[in-house]
DOMI-410793 format. One record per residue (C-alpha): residue in one letter; x, y, z. Coordinates in steps of 0.1 Angstrom, whole numbers. Example, Ala and Ser with C-alpha at 12.3 -4.5 7.8 and 13.67 -1.06 7.14 Angstrom:
residues 2
<'a'; <123; -45; 78>>
<'s'; <137; -11; 71>>
//
This chain:
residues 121
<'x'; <-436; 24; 2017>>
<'x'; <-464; 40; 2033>>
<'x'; <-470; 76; 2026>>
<'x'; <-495; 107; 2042>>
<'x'; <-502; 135; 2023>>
<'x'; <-523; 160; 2043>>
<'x'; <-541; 193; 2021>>
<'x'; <-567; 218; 2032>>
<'x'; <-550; 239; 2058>>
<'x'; <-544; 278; 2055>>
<'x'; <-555; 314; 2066>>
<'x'; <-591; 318; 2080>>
<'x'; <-605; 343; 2103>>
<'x'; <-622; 336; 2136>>
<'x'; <-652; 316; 2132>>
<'x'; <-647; 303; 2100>>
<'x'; <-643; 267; 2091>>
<'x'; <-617; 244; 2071>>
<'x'; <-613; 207; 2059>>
<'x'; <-578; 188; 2068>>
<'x'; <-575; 162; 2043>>
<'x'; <-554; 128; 2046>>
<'x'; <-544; 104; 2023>>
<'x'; <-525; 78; 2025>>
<'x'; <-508; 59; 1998>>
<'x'; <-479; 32; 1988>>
<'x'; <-486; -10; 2003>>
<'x'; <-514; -4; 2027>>
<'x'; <-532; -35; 2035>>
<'x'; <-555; -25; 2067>>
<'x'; <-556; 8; 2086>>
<'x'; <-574; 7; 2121>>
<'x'; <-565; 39; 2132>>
<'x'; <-565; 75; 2124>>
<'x'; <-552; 101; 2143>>
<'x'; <-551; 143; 2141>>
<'x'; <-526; 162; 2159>>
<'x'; <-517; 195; 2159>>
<'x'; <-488; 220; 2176>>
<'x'; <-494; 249; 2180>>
<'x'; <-456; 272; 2182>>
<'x'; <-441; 264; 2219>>
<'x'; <-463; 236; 2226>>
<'x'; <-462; 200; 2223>>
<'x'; <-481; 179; 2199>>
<'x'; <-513; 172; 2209>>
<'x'; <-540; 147; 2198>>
<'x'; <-572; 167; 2182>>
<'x'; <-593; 137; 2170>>
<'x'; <-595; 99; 2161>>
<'x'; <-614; 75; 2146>>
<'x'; <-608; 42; 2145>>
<'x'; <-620; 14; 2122>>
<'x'; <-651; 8; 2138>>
<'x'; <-657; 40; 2134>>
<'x'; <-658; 50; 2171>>
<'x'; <-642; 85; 2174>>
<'x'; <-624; 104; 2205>>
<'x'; <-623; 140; 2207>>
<'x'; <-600; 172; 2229>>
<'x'; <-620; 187; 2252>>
<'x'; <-610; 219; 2236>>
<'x'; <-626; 213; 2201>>
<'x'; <-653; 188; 2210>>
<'x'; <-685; 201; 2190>>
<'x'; <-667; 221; 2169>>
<'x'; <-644; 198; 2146>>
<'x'; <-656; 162; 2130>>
<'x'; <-633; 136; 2121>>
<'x'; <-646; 110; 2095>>
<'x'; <-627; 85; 2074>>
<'x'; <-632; 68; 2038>>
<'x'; <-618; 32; 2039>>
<'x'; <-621; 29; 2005>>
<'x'; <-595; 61; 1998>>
<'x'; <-577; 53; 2029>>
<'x'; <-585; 89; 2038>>
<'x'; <-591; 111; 2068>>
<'x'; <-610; 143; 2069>>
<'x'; <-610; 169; 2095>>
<'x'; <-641; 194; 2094>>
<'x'; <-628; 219; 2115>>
<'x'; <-655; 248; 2120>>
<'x'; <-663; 281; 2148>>
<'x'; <-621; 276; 2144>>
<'x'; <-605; 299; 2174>>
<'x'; <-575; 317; 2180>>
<'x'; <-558; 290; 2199>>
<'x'; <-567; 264; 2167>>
<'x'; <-537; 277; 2151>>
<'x'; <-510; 252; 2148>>
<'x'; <-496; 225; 2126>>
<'x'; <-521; 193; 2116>>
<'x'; <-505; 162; 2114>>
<'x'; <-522; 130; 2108>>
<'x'; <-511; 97; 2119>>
<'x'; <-519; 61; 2106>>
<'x'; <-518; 31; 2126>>
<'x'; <-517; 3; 2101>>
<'x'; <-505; -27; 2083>>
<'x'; <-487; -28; 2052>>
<'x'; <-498; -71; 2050>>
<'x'; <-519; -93; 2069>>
<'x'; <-487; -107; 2085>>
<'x'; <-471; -75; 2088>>
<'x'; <-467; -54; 2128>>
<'x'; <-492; -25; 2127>>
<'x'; <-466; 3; 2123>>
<'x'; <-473; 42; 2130>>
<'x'; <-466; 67; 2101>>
<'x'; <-469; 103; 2096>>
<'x'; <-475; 134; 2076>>
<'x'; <-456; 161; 2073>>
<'x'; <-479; 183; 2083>>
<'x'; <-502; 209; 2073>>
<'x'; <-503; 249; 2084>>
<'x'; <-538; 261; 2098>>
<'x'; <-540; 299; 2109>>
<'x'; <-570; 315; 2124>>
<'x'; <-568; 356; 2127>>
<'x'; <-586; 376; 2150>>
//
């Protein structure tokens, strides 16, 4: 069993910065790739960043420049440096994992449950 734990969110006022955390535990044999999302209240989940195991990354138009996804194969981790953070950042993080649990296995999607970031005015 394949498990996401994501850490870093919280309160930060406008213009500030914070660092989404993501790590993944349990049988992981190969992760390719890895995926932020976020939903903000009313909204549909959207995807923020990803980087994939090449290391080439994708970005929203809306926070291109301003956030940086980055990975750490070794501690099957993803990062999220989230900085000049807006109003309209505030929403739910969720990573996603695209990966296999063995080298014969289906790559399989799982989740986190999700981390809390707020920006005030």
């Amino acid at each position: 069993q394949v498990q996401l734990v994501e850490s870093g969110g919280g309160l930060v006022q406008a213009g500030g910065s914070l660092r989404l955390s993501c790590a993944a535990s349990g049988r992981i044999f190969s992760i390719n790739t890895m995926d932020w999302y976020r939903q903000a209240p009313g909204n549909q989940r959207e995807l923020v960043a990803r980087i994939v195991s090449g290391g080439s990354t994708i970005y929203a138009d809306s926070v291109k420049g301003r956030f940086t996804i980055s990975r750490d194969n070794a501690k099957n981790t993803a990062y999220l440096q989230m900085n000049s953070l807006k109003d309209e950042d505030t929403g739910v993080y969720y990573c996603a994992f695209n990966g296999r649990i063995s080298v014969t296995s289906r790559p399989n999607w799982y989740w986190g449950q999700g981390t809390q970031v707020t920006v005030s005015p």
